[in-house]
C-alpha positions as CSV (number, residue, x, y, z in Angstrom):
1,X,-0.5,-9.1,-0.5
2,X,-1.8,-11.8,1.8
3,X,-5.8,-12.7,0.7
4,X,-8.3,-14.4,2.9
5,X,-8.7,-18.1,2.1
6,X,-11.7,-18.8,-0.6
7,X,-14.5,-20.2,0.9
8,X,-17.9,-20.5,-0.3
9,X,-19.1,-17.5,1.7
10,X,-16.7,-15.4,0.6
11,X,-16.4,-15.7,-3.3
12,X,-17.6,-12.8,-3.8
13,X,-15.7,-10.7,-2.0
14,X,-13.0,-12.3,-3.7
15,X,-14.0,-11.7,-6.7
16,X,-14.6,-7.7,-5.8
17,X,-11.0,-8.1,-5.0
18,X,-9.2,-9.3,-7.9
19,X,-11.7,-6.0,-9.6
20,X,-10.6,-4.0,-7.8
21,X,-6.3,-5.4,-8.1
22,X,-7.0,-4.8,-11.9
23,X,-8.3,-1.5,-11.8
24,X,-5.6,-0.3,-9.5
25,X,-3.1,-1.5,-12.1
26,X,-4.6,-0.2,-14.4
27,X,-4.5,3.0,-12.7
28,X,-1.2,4.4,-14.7
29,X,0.6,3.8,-11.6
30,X,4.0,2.7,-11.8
31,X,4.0,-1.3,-9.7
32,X,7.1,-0.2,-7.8
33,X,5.5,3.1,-6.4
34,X,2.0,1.0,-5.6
35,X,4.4,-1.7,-4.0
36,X,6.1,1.0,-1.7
37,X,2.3,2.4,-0.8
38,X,1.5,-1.6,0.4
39,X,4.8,-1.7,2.2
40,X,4.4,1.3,4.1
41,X,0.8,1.1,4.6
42,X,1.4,-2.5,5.9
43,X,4.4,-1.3,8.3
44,X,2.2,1.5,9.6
45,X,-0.2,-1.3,10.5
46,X,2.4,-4.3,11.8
47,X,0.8,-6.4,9.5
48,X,3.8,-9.1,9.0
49,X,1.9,-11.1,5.7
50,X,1.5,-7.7,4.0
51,X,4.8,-6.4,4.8
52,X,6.3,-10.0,4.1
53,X,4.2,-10.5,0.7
54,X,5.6,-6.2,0.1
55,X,8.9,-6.8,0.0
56,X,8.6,-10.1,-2.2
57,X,6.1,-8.0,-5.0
58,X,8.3,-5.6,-4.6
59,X,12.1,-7.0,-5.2
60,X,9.8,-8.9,-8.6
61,X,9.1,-5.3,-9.9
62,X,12.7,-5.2,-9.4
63,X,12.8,-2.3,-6.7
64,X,16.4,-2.9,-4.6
65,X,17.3,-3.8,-1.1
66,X,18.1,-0.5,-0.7
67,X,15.1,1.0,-0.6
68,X,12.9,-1.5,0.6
69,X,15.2,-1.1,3.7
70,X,14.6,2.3,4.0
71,X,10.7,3.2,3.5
72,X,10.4,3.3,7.0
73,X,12.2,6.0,7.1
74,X,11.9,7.8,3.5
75,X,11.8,11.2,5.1
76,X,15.0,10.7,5.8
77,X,16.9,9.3,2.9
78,X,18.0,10.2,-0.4
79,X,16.6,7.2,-2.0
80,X,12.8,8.4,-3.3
81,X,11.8,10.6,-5.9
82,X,9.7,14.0,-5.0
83,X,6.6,11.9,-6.5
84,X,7.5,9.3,-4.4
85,X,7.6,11.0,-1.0
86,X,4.3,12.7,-2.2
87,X,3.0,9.3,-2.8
88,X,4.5,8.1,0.9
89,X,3.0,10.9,2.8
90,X,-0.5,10.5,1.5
91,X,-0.1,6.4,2.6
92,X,0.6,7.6,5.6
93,X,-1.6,10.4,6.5
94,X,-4.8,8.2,5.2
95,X,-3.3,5.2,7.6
96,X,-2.8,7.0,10.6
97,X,-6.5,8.1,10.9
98,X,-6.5,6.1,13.9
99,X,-3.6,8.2,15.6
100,X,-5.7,10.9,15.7
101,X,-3.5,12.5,13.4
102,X,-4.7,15.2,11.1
103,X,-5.5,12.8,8.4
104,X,-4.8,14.1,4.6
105,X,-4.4,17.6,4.4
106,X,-5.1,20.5,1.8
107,X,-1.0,20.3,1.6
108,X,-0.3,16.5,1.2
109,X,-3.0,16.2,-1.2
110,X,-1.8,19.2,-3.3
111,X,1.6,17.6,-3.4
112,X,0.3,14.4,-4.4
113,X,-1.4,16.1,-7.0
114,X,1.7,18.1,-8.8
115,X,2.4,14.7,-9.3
116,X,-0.3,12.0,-10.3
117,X,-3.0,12.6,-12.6
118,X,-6.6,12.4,-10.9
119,X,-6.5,8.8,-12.6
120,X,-3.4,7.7,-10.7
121,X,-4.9,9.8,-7.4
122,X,-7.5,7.4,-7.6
123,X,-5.3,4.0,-8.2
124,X,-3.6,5.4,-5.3
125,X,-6.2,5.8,-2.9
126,X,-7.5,2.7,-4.0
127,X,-4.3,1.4,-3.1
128,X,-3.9,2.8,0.3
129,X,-7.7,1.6,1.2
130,X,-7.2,-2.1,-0.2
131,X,-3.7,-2.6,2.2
132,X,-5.5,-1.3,4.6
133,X,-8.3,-3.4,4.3
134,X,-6.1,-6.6,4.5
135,X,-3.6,-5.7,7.0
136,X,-6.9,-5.5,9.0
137,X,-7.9,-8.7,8.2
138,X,-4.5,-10.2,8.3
139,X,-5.0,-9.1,12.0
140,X,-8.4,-10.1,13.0
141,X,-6.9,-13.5,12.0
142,X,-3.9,-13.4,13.3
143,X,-2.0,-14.1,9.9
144,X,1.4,-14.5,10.1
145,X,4.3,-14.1,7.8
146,X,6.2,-16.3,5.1
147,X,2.5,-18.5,5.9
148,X,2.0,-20.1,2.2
149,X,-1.2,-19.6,0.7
């Protein structure tokens, strides 16, 4: 995940972040699953650092080509677990709010949770709301990807 340069006014924000990183891991969240969340959060969102930065977490956790390929189009494939696609569908339902689509419903939430303690709900969410938050600063500043940090 691309971060915002450290400056003096922003310390603490940074700071909040790398909290926040550790309690999400902490979370009992397997780091492939919250990678995936980022990656398709990020897509959602064309944030190219995020999605760029995704892929790279990502194939460290050691999740294949394969699926990195295809979370675009997870619906589609054979290549997720039901937890997974639960997982997938609430990224996307709580990143589309701007679509005007229906948001999370009674049903994606239930499916998320036959799957994920209220624990890993949480890690999750938290998940879901910290890519969003950068792929919307990533685009405020008109990031772009492979940029080192």
């Amino acid at each position: 995940m691309a971060a915002p340069t450290t400056s003096a006014a922003n310390t603490d924000v940074i700071t909040a972040i790398r909290h926040l990183t550790s309690a999400i891991a902490a979370g009992g969240v397997d780091p492939r699953l919250l990678g995936l969340v980022h990656l398709r959060a990020s897509q959602i969102n064309s944030c190219s650092p995020c999605v760029y930065a995704g892929v790279a977490a990502a194939k460290k956790h050691g999740e294949t080509d394969e699926r990195l390929h295809n979370v675009a189009a997870w619906r589609d494939t054979p290549f997720f677990t039901e937890a997974e696609r639960a997982a997938l569908a609430l990224t996307e339902a709580a990143t589309r709010l701007q679509d005007g689509a229906a948001g999370v419903t009674d049903e994606i939430r239930a499916a998320a949770a036959e799957h994920f303690t209220e624990e890993q709900l949480s890690a999750l969410t938290s998940e879901i709301a910290l890519t969003n938050f950068f792929n919307r600063v990533n685009r405020v500043r008109g990031e772009q990807a492979g940029k080192s940090w």
